[in-house]
PDB file of N, CA, C and O in Angstrom, chain B, residues numbered from 101:
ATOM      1  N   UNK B 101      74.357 111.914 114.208  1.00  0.00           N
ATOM      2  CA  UNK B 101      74.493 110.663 113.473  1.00  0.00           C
ATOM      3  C   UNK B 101      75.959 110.237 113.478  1.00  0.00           C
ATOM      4  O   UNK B 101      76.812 111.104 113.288  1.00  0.00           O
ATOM      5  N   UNK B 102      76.316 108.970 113.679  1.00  0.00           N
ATOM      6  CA  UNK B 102      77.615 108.213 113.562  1.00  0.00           C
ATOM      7  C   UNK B 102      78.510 108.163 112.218  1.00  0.00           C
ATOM      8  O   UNK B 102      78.175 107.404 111.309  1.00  0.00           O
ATOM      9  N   UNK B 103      79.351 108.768 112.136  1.00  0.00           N
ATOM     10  CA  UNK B 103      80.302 108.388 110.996  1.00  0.00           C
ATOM     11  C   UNK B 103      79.883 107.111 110.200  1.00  0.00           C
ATOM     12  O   UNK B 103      79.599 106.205 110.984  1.00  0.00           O
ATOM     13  N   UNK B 104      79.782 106.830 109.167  1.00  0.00           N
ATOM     14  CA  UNK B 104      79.783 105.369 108.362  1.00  0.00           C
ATOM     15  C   UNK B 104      81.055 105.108 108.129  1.00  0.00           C
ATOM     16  O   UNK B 104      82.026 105.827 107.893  1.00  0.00           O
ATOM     17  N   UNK B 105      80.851 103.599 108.263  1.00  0.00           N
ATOM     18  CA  UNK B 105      81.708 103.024 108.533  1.00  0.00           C
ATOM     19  C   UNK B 105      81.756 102.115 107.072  1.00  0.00           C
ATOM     20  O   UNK B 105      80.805 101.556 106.526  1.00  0.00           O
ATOM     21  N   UNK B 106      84.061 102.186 106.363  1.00  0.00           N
ATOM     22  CA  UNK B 106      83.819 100.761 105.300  1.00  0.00           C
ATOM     23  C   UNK B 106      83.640  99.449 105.700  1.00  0.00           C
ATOM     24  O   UNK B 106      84.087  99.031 106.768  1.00  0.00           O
ATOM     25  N   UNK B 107      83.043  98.799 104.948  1.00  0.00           N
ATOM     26  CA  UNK B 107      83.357  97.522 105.322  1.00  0.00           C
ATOM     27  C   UNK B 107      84.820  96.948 105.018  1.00  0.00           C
ATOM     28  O   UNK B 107      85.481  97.110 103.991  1.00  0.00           O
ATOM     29  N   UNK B 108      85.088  96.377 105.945  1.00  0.00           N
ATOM     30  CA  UNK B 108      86.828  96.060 106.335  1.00  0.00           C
ATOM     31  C   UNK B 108      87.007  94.835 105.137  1.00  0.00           C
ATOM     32  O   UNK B 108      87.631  95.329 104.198  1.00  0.00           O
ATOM     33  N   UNK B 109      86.831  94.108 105.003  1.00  0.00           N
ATOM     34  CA  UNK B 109      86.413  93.334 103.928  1.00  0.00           C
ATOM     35  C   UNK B 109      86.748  93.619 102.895  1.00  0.00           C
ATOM     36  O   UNK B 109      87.667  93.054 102.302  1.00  0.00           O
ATOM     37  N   UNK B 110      85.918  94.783 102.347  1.00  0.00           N
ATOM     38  CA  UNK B 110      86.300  95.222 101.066  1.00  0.00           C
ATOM     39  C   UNK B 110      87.343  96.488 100.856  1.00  0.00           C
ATOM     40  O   UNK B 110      87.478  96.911  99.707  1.00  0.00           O
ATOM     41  N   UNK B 111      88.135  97.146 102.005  1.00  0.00           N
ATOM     42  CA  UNK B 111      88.904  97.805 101.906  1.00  0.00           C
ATOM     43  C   UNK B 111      90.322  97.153 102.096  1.00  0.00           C
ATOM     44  O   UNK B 111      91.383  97.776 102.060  1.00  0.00           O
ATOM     45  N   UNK B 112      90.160  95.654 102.328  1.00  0.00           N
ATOM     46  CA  UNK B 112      91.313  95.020 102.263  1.00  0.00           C
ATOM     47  C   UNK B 112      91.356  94.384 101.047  1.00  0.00           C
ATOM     48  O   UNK B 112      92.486  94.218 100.588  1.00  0.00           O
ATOM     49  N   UNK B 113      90.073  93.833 100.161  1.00  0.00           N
ATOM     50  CA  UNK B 113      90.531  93.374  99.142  1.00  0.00           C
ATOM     51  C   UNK B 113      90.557  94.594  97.588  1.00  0.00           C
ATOM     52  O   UNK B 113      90.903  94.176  96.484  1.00  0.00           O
ATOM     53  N   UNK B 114      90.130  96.072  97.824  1.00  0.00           N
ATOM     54  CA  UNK B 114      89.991  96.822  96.812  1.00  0.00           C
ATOM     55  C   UNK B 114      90.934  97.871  97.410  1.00  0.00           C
ATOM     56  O   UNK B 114      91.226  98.187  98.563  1.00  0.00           O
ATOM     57  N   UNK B 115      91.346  98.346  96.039  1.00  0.00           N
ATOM     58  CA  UNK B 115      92.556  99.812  96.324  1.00  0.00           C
ATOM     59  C   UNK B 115      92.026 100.658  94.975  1.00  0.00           C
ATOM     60  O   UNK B 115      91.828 100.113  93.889  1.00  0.00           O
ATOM     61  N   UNK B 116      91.820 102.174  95.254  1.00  0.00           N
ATOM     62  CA  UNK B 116      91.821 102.804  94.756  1.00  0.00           C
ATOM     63  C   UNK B 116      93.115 103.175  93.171  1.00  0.00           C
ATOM     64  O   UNK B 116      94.312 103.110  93.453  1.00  0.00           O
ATOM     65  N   UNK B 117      92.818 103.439  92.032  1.00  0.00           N
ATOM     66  CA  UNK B 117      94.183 104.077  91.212  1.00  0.00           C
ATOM     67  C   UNK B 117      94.054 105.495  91.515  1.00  0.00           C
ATOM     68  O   UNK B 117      93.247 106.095  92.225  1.00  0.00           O
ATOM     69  N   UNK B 118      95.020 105.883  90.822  1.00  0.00           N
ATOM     70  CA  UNK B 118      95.121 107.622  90.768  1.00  0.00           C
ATOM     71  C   UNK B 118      94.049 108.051  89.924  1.00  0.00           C
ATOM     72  O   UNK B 118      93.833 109.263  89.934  1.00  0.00           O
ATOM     73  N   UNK B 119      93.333 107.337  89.200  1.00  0.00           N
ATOM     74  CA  UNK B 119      91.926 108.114  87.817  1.00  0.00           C
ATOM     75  C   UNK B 119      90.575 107.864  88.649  1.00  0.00           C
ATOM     76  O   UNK B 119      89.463 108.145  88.200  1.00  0.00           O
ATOM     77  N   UNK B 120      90.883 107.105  90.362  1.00  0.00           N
ATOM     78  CA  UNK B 120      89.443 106.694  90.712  1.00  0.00           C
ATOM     79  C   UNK B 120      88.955 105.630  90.239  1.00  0.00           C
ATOM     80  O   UNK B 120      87.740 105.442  90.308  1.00  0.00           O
ATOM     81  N   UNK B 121      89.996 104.496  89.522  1.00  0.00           N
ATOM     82  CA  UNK B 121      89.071 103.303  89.085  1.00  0.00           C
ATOM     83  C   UNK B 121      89.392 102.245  90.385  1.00  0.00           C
ATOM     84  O   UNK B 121      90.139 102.705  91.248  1.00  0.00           O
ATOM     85  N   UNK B 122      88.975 101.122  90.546  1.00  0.00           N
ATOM     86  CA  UNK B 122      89.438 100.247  91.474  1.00  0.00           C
ATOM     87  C   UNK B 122      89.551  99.182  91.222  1.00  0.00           C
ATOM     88  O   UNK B 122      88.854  98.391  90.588  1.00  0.00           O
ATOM     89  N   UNK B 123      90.884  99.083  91.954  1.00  0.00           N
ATOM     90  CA  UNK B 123      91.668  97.813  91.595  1.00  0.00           C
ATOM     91  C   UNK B 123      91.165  96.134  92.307  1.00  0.00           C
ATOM     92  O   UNK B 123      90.345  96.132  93.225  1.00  0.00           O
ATOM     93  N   UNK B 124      91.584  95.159  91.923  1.00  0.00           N
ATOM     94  CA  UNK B 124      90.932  93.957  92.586  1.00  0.00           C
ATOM     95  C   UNK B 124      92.142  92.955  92.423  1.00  0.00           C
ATOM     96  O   UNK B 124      93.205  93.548  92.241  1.00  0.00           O
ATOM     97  N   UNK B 125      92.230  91.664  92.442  1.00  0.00           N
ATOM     98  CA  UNK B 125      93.392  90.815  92.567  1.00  0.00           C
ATOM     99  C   UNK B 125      92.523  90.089  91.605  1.00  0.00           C
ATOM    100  O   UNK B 125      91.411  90.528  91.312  1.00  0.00           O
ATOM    101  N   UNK B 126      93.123  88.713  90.981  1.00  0.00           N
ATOM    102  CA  UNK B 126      92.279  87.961  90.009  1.00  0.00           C
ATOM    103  C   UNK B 126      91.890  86.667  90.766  1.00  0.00           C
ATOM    104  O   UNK B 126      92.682  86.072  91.497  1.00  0.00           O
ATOM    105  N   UNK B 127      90.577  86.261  90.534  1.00  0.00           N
ATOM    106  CA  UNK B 127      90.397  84.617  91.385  1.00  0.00           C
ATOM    107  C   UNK B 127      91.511  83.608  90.874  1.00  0.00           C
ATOM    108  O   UNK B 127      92.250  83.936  89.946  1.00  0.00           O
ATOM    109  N   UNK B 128      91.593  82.633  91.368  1.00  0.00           N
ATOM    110  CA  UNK B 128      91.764  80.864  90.670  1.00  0.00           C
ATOM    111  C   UNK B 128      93.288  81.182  90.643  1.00  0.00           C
ATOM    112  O   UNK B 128      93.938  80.691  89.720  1.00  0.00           O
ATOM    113  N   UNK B 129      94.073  82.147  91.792  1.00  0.00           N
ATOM    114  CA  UNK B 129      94.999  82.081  92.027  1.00  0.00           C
ATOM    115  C   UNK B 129      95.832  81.549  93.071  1.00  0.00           C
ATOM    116  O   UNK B 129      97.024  81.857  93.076  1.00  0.00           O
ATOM    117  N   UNK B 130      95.388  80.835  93.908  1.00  0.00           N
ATOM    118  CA  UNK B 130      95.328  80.467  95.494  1.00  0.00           C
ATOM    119  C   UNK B 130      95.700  78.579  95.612  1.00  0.00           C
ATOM    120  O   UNK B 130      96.084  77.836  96.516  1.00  0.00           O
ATOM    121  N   UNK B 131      95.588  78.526  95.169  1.00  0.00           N
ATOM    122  CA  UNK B 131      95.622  76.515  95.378  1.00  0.00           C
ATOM    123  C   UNK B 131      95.339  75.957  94.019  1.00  0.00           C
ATOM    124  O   UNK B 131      94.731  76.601  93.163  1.00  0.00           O
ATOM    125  N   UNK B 132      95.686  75.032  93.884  1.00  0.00           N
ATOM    126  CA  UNK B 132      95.225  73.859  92.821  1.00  0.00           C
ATOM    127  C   UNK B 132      96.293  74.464  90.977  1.00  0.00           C
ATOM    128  O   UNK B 132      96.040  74.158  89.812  1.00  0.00           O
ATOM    129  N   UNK B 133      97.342  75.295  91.514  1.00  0.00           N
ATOM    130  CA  UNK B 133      98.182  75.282  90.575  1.00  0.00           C
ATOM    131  C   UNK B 133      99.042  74.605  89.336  1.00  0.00           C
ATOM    132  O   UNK B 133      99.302  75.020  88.207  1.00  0.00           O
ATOM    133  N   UNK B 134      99.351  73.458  89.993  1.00  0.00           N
ATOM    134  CA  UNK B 134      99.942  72.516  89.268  1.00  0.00           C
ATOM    135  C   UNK B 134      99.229  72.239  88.115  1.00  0.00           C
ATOM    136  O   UNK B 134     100.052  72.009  87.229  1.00  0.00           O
ATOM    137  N   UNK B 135      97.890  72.134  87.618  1.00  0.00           N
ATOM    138  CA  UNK B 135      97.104  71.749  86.792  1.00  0.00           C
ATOM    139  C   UNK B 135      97.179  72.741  85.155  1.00  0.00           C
ATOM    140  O   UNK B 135      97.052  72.420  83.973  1.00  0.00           O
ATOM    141  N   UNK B 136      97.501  74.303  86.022  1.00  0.00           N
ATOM    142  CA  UNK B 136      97.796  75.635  85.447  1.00  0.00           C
ATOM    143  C   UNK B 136      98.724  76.104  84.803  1.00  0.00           C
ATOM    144  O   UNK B 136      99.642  76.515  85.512  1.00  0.00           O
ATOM    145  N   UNK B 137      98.944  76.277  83.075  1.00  0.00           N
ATOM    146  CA  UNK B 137      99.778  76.878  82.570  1.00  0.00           C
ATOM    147  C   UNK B 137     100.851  77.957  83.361  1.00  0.00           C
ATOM    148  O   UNK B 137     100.506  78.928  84.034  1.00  0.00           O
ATOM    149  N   UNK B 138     102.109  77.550  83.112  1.00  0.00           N
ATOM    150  CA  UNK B 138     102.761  79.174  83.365  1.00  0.00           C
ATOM    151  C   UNK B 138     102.097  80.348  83.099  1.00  0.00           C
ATOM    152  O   UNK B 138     101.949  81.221  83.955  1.00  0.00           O
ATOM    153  N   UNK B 139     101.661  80.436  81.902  1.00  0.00           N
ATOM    154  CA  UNK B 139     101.269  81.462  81.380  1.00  0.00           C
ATOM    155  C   UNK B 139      99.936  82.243  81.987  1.00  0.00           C
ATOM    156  O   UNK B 139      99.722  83.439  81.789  1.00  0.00           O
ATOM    157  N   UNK B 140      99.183  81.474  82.664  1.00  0.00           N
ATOM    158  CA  UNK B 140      97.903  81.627  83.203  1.00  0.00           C
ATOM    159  C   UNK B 140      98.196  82.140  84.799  1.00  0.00           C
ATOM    160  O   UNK B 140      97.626  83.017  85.448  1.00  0.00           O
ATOM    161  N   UNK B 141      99.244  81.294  85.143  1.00  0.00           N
ATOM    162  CA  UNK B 141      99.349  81.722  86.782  1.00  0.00           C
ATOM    163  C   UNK B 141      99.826  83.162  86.467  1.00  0.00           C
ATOM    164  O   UNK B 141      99.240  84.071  87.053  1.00  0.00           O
ATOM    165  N   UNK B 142     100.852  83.479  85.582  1.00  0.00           N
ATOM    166  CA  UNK B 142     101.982  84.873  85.571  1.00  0.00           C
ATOM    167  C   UNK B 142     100.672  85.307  85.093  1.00  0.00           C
ATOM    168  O   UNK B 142     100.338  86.002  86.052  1.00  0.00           O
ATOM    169  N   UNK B 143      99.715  85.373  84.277  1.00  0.00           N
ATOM    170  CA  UNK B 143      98.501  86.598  84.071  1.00  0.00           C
ATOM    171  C   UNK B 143      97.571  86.912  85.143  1.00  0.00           C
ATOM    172  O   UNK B 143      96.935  87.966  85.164  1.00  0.00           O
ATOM    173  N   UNK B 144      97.457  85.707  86.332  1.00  0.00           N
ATOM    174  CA  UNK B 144      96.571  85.753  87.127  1.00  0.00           C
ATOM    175  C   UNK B 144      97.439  86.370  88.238  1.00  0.00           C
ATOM    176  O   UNK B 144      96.706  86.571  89.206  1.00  0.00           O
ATOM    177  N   UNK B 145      98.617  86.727  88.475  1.00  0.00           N
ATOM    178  CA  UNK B 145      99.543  87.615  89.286  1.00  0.00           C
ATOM    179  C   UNK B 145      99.636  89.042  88.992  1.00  0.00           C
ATOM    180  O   UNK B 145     100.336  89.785  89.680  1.00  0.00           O
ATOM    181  N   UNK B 146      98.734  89.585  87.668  1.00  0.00           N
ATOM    182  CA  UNK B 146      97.943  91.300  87.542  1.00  0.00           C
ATOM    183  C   UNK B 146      97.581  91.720  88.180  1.00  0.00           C
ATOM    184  O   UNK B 146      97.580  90.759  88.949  1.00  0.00           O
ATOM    185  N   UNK B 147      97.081  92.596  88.821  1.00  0.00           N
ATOM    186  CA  UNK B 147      95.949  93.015  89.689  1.00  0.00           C
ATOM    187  C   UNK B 147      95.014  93.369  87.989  1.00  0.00           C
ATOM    188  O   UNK B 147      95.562  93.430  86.888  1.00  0.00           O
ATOM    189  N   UNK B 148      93.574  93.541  88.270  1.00  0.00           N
ATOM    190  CA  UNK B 148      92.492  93.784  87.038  1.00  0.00           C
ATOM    191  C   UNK B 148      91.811  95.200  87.864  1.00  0.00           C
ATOM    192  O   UNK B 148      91.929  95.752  88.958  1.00  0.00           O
ATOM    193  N   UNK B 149      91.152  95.352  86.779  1.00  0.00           N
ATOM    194  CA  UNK B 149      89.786  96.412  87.305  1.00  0.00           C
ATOM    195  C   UNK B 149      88.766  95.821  88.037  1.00  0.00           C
ATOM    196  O   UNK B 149      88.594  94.610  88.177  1.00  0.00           O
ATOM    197  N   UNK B 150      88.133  96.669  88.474  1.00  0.00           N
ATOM    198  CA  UNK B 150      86.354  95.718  88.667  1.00  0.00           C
ATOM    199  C   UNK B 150      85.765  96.292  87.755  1.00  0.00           C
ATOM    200  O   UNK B 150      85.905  97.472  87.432  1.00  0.00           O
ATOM    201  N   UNK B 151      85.006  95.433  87.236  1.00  0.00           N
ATOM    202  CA  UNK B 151      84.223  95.871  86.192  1.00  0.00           C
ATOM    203  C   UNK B 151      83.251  97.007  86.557  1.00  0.00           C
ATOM    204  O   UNK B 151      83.005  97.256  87.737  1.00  0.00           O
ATOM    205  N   UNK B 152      82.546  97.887  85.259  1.00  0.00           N
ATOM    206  CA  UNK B 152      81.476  98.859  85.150  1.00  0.00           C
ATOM    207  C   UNK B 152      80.466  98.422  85.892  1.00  0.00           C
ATOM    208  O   UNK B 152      80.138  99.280  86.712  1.00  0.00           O
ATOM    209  N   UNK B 153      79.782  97.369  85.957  1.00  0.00           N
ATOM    210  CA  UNK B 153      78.631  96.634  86.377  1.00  0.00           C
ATOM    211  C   UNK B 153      78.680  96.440  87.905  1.00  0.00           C
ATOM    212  O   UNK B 153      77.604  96.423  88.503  1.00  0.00           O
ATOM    213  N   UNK B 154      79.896  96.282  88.633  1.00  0.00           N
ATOM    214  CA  UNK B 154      80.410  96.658  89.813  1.00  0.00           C
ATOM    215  C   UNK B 154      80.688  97.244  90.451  1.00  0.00           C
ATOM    216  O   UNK B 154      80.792  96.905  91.630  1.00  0.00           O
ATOM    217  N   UNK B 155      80.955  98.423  90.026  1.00  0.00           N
ATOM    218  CA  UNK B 155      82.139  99.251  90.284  1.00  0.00           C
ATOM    219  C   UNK B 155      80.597  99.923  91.568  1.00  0.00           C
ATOM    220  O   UNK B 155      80.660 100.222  92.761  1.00  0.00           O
ATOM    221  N   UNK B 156      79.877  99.927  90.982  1.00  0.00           N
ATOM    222  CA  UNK B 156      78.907 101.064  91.899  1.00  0.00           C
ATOM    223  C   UNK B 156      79.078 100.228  93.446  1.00  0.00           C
ATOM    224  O   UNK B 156      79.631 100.671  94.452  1.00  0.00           O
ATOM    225  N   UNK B 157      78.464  98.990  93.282  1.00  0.00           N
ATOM    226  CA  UNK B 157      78.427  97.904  94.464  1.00  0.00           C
ATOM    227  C   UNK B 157      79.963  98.278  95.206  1.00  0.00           C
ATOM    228  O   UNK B 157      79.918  98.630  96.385  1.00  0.00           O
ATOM    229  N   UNK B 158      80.815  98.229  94.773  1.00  0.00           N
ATOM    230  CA  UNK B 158      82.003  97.910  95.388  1.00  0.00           C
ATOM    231  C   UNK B 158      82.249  99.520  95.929  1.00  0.00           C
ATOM    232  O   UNK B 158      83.004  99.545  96.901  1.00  0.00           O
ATOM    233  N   UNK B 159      81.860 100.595  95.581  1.00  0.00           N
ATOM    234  CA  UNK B 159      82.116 102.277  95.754  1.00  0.00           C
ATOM    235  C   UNK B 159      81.280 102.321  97.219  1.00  0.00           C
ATOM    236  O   UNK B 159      81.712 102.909  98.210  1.00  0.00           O
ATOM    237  N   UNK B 160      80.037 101.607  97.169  1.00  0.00           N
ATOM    238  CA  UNK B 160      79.220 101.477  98.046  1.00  0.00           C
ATOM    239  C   UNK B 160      79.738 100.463  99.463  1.00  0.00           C
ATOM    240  O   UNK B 160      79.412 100.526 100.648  1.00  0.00           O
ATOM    241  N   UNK B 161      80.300  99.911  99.020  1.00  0.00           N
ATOM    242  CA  UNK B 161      80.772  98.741 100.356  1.00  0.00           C
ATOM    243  C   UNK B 161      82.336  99.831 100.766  1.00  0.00           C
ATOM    244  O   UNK B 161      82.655  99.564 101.925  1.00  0.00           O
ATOM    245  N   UNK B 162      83.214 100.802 100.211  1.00  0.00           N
ATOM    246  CA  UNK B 162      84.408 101.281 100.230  1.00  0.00           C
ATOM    247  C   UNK B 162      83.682 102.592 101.226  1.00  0.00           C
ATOM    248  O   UNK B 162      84.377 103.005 102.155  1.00  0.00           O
ATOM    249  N   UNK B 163      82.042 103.334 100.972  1.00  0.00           N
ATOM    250  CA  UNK B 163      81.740 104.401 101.158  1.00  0.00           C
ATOM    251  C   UNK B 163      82.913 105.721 100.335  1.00  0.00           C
ATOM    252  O   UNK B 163      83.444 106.623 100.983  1.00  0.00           O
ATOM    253  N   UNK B 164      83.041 105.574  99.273  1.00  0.00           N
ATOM    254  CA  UNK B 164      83.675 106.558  98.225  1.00  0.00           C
ATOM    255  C   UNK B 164      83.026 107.297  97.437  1.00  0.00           C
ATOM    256  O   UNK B 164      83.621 108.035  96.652  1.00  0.00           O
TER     257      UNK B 164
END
């Protein structure tokens, strides 16, 4: 049987932490700024978690 393979996709947009949780970038950061508080763009420049409800889906597309 062939090695499995990640999907490239999601190993470019998810990174592992050191506890095993995974990291993600935040949407509604990309275009249409001007409209957007300071305060909202500098929070949306975090990286976040993926949520519990995800996390399995996204472990599954990483093969982790």
């Amino acid at each position: 049987m062939s090695k499995l393979k990640t999907k490239k996709s999601a190993s470019k947009r998810f990174h592992l932490t050191g506890r095993g949780k995974i990291r993600r970038r935040r949407a509604f950061a990309s275009h249409i700024l001007t409209k957007k508080t300071p305060k909202r763009k500098r929070n949306l420049r975090k990286a976040a978690l993926v949520s519990p409800s995800d996390e399995k889906r996204v472990k599954q597309m990483l093969k982790i």
